[in-house]
C-alpha positions in Angstrom: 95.7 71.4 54.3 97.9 70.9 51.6 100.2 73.8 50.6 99.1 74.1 47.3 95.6 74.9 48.8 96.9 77.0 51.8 98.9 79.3 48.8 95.6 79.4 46.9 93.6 80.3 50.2 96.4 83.0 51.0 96.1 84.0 47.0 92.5 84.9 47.0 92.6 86.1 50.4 95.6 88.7 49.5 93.0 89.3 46.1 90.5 90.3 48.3 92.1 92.5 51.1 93.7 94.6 47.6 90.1 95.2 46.3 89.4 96.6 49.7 92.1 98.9 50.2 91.0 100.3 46.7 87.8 100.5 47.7 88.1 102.6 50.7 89.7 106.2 51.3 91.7 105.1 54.4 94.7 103.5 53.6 96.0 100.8 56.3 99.7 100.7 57.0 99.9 97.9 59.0 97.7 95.4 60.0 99.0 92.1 61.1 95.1 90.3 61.7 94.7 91.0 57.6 91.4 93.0 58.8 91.0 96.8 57.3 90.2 99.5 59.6 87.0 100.4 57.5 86.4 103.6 55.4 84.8 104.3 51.9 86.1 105.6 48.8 86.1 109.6 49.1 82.7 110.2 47.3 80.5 113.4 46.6 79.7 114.9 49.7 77.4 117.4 50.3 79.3 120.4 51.9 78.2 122.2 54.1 79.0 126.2 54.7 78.6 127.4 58.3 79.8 130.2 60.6 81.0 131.1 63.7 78.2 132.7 66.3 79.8 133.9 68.8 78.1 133.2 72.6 81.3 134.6 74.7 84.4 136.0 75.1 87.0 135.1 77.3 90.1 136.9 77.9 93.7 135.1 75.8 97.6 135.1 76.7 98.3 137.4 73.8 101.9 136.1 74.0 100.6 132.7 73.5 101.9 131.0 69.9 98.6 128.6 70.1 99.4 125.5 69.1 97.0 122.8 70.2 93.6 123.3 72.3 91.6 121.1 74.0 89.3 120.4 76.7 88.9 117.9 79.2 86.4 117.8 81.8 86.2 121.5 83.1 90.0 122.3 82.2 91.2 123.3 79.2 95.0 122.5 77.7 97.0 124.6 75.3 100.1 123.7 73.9 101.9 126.7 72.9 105.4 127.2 70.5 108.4 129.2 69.2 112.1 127.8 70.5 112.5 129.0 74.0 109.1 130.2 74.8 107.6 126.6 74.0 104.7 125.7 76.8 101.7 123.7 77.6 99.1 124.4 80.5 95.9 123.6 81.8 93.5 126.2 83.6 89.8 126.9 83.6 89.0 128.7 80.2 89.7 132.4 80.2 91.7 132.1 83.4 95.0 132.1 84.1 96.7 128.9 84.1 97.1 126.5 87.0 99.7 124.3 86.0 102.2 125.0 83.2 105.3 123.5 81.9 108.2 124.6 79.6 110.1 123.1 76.8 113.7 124.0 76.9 115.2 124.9 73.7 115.3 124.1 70.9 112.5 122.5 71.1 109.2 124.0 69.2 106.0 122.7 71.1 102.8 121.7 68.5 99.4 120.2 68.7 98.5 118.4 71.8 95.6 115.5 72.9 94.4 114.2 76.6 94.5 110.4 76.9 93.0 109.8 80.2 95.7 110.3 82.9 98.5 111.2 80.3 98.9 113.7 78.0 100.8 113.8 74.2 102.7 117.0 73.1 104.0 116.9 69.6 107.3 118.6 68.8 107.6 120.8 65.3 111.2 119.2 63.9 112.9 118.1 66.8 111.7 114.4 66.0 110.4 113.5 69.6 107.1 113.8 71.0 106.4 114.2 74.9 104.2 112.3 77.4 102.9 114.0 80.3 100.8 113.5 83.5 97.7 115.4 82.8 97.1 116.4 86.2 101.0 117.8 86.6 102.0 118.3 83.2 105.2 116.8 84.4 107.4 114.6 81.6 106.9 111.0 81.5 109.2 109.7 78.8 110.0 110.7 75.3 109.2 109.1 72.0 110.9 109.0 68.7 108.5 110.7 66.2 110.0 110.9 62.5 107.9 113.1 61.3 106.6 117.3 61.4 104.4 117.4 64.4 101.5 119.6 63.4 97.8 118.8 65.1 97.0 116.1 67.3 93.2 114.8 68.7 92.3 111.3 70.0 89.5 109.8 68.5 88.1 107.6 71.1 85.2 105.5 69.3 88.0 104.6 67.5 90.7 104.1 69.8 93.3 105.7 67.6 95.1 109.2 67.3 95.1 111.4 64.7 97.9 113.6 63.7 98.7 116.2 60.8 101.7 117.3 58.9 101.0 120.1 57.3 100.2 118.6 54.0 96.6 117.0 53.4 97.3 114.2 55.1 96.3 112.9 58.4 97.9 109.9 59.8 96.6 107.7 62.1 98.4 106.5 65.1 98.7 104.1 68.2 97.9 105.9 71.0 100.6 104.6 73.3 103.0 104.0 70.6 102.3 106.8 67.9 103.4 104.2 65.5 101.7 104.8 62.2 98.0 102.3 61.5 96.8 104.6 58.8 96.3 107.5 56.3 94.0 109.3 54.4 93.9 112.0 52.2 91.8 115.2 53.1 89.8 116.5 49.9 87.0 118.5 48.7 85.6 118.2 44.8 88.4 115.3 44.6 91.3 118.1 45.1 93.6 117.7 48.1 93.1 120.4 51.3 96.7 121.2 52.5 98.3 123.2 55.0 96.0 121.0 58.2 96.8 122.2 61.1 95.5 121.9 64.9 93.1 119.2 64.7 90.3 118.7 66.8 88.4 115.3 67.3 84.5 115.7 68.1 82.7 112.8 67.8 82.8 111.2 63.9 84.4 114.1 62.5 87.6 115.7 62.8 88.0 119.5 63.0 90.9 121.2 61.2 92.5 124.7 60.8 93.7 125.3 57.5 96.8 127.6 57.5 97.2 130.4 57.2 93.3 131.3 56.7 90.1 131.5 58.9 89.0 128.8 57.7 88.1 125.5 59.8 86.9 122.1 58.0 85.1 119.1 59.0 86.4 116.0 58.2 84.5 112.8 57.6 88.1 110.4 58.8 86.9 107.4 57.1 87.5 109.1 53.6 89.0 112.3 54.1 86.1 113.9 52.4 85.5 117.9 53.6 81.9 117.9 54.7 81.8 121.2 55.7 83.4 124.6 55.7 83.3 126.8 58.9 84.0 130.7 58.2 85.7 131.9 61.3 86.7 135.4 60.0 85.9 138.3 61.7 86.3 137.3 65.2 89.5 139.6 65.9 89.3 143.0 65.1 92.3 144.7 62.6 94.0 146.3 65.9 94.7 143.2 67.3 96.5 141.1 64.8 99.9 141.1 65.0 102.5 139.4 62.5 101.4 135.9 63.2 98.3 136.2 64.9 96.5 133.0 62.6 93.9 131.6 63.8 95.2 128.4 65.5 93.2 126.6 68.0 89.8 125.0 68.2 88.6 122.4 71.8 85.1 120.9 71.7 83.3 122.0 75.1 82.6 118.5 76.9 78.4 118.1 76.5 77.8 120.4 74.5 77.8 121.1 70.5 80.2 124.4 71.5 84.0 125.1 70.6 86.1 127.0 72.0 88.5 128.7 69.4 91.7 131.2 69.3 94.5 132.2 67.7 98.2 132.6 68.0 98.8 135.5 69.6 95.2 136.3 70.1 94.4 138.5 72.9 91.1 136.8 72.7 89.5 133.6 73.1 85.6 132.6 71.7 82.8 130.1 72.8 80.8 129.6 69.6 78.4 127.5 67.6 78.8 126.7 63.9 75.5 127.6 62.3 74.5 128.2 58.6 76.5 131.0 56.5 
């Protein structure tokens, strides 16, 4: 093949990959086979408005700062934060933990996600994230992470973590790298969603709090689209809240269309459905 015709081929096949990435919600940040991950442009989506019904409540480390909840198997994880009183442990749900380990300062623990036999903790602004055995919690190595750690969730059909920032972003990451594959934009009606915070991955969708509020949307990852609205007010009673006790904290129950759910500094932990508001 001539060059002429290999710069032509390379021409329309550069035309073609440009359409696509217009086309579709997700944008890809690197993708050396020239193939995009997939996605649609962030269309109308029917949203839907659910609640929290409540089946069980389980008793909380009130001094916990929640920051990342998730299940695995019978055990649940939390990754917990605050300089100095950073954490993560694993225990059966409402007990007390089995295994635990600390973060010396200054680190500020975030969201957390089970990968098998290893576990990833995200750190707030300390530019790092952790690796961990998930059966000791003990540190494997260290990473360079440039960004905020927020949420973190694995989505497995994918392959492929998913991280937040705060913003209405979620980025999309290797899961034994964290380098960046992806983005999208989280909106609803066309207008960004900000403040995303502990992410949970549950089949297709992913699961976020929204800061400060009781709120908790579904998001459809391949366009960021909200597709549904989950009211989660209510659930602890005025007594109980504390500066700083947000709700933070949401772990799919393994077989089951259940979630577990909390808040920092919640005395309280819930097993509920969503159903219709």
């Amino acid at each position: 093949m001539s060059k002429r015709v290999r710069r032509a081929a390379g021409a329309v096949l550069a035309a073609a990959l440009l359409l696509a990435s217009c086309a579709t919600g997700e944008r890809v940040l690197d993708d050396p086979a020239g193939r995009a991950m997939g996605g649609r442009q962030a269309a109308a989506h029917r949203v839907e408005h659910l609640r929290v019904k409540v089946l069980e409540t389980l008793p909380h480390d009130p001094q916990a700062f929640t920051q990342g909840l998730e299940m695995a198997d019978d055990t649940l994880y939390e990754g917990t934060g605050i300089s100095g009183r950073s954490s993560v442990r694993a225990g059966p749900p409402g007990k007390k933990p089995t295994v635990r380990a600390t973060l010396p300062a200054p680190l500020f623990g975030e969201g957390i996600t089970v990968l098998g036999r290893t576990l990833w903790q995200l750190t707030w602004r300390n530019r790092i994230a952790i690796e961990r055995d998930v059966t000791t919690l003990a540190e494997l190595r260290r990473v360079p992470y440039p960004d905020d750690g927020w949420g973190m969730c694995f989505q497995q059909s994918a392959h492929r973590l998913v991280t937040s920032d705060g913003s209405a972003r979620l980025t999309f990451r290797d899961p034994g790298t964290l380098a960046k594959k992806g983005e999208v934009t989280v909106t609803e009606g066309g207008r960004p969603v900000t403040e995303l915070n502990e992410l949970e991955c549950a089949g297709a969708a992913v699961y976020a709090n929204v800061l400060p509020t009781d709120r908790i949307v579904r998001i459809d990852p391949a366009t960021g689209a909200v597709t549904a609205n989950i009211d989660a007010s209510g659930l602890l009673r005025g007594d109980e809240a504390v500066p700083g006790s947000t709700l933070n904290g949401i772990a799919a129950v393994p077989g089951t269309n259940q979630f577990l759910v909390t808040g920092k500094f919640w005395p309280r932990m819930f097993r509920v459905v969503f159903v219709p508001a």
